[in-house]
C-alpha positions in Angstrom: 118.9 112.9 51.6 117.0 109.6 52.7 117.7 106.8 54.9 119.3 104.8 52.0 121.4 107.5 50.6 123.1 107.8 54.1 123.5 104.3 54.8 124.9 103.2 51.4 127.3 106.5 51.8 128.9 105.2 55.4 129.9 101.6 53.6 126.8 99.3 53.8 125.7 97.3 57.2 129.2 97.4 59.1 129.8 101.4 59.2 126.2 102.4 58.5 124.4 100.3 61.4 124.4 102.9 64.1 124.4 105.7 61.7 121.0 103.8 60.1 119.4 103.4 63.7 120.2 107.0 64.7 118.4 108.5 61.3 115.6 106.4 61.7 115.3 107.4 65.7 115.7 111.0 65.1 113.4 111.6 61.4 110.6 108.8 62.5 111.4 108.2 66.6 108.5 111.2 68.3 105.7 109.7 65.7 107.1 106.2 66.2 106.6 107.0 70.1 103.3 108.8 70.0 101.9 106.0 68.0 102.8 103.3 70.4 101.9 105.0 73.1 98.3 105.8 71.1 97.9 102.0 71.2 99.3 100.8 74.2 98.1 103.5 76.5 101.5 103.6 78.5 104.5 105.7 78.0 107.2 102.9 79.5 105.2 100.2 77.5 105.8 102.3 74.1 109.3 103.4 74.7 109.8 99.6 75.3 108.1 99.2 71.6 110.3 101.8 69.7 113.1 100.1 71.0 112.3 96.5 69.8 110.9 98.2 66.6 114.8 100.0 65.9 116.1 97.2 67.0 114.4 94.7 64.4 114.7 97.4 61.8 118.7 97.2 62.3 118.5 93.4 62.1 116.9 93.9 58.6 118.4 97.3 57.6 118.5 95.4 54.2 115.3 94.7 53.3 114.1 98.2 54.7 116.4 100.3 53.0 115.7 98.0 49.3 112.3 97.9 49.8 109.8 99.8 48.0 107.4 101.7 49.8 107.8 104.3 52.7 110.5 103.8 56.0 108.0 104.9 58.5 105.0 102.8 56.9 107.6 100.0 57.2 108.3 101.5 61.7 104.9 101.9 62.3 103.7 98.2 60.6 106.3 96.7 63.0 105.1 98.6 65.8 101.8 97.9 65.2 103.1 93.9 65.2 104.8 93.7 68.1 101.8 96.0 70.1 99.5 93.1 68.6 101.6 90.1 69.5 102.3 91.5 73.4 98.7 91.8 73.5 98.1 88.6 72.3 100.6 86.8 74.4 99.0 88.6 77.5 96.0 86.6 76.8 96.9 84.0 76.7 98.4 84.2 80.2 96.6 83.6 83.4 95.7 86.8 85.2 97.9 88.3 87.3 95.9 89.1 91.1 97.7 91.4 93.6 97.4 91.0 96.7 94.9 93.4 98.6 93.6 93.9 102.0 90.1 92.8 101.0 91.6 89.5 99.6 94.2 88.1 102.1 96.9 85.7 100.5 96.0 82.2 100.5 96.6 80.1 103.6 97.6 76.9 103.9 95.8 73.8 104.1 93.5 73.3 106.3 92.9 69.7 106.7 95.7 69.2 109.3 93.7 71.8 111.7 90.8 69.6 110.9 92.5 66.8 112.0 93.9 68.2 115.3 90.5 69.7 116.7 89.5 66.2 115.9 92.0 64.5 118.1 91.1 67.0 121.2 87.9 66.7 120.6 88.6 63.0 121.3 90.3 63.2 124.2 88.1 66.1 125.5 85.5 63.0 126.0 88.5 60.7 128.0 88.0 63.5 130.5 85.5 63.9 133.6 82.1 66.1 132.9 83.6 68.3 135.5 87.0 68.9 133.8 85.3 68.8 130.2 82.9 72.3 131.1 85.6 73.9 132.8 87.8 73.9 129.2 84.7 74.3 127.5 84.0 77.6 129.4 87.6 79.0 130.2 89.2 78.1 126.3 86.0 77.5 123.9 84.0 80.3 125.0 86.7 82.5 125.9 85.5 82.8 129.8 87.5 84.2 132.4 87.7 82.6 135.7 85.3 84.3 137.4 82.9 84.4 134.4 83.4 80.3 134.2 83.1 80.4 137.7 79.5 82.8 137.7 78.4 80.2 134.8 79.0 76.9 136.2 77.6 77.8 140.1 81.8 77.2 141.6 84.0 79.0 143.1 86.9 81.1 141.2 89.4 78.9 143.1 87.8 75.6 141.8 87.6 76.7 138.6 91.2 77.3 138.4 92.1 74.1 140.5 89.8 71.9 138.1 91.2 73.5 134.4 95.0 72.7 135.9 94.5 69.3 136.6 92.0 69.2 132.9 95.1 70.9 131.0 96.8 67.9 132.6 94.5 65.0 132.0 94.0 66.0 128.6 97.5 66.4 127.5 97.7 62.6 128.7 94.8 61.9 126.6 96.3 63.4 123.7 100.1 61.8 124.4 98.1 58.3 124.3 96.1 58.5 121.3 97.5 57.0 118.1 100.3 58.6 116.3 98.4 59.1 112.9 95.4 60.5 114.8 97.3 63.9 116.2 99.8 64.0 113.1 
């Protein structure tokens, strides 16, 4: 007995609906599913297929069941559609990038630090030549003291004396300079 024999038997589209859908899972559902997955070359993304496919072949259980021609030529034609149309609509999309340890997730502008080394590199130059190397040294090149010290011919103590009163100066200088300068 086919597909319409049993659905016309149950009373047409109200009784036969889930009766319809069932049939057509269990006579056409492993090819049905081992077609899809054939073309899509993923198991979830073919299950996901078979499903839309029974579920447009109960919206038009009519024209199925009346048409001529065979039910699983009908499955797999829709199938085949809906595999065609996903592809299509995936590339049409922008690529999807995940995030990997070789590409680190975008950062945020940069312009504002741009700005900012600007401004204390403005009011490193309001500062003595004195104060100005001792920064340099101890917080540009990432001296200690005694290194600063060894490179600039002064004692540890002065070094650490001189980059107090420079962290002071220059906060000053940076507290007087125009709002839209250091924002």
């Amino acid at each position: 007995m086919g597909i319409a024999e049993r659905w016309s038997r149950r009373g047409g589209r109200q009784a036969g609906d889930e009766a319809l859908i069932r049939s057509l899972y269990e006579e056409h559902g492993r090819s049905l599913l081992a077609y899809a997955t054939r073309l899509t070359g993923d198991r979830a993304a073919a299950e996901d297929v078979v499903q839309e496919t029974l579920v447009r072949a109960w919206k038009h259980a009519d024209d199925m069941v009346n048409q001529k021609g065979s039910v699983r030529g009908w499955l797999l034609t829709v199938a085949r559609n809906i595999i065609t149309d996903r592809a299509r609509a995936r590339a049409v999309r922008p690529t999807e990038v995940a995030e990997t340890p070789t590409a680190p997730p975008i950062q945020r502008d940069h312009a504002q630090s741009v700005v900012d080394s600007m401004a204390v590199l403005s009011a490193l130059n309001t500062l003595s030549a004195e104060h100005r190397d001792v920064l340099v040294e101890i917080y540009y090149r990432g001296k200690s003291v005694t290194e600063a010290a060894s490179t600039l011919g002064l004692p540890p103590g002065t070094v650490k004396s001189r980059s107090h009163y420079a962290l002071k100066a220059l906060r000053t200088a940076m507290a007087e300079q125009p709002a839209e300068v250091t924002r």
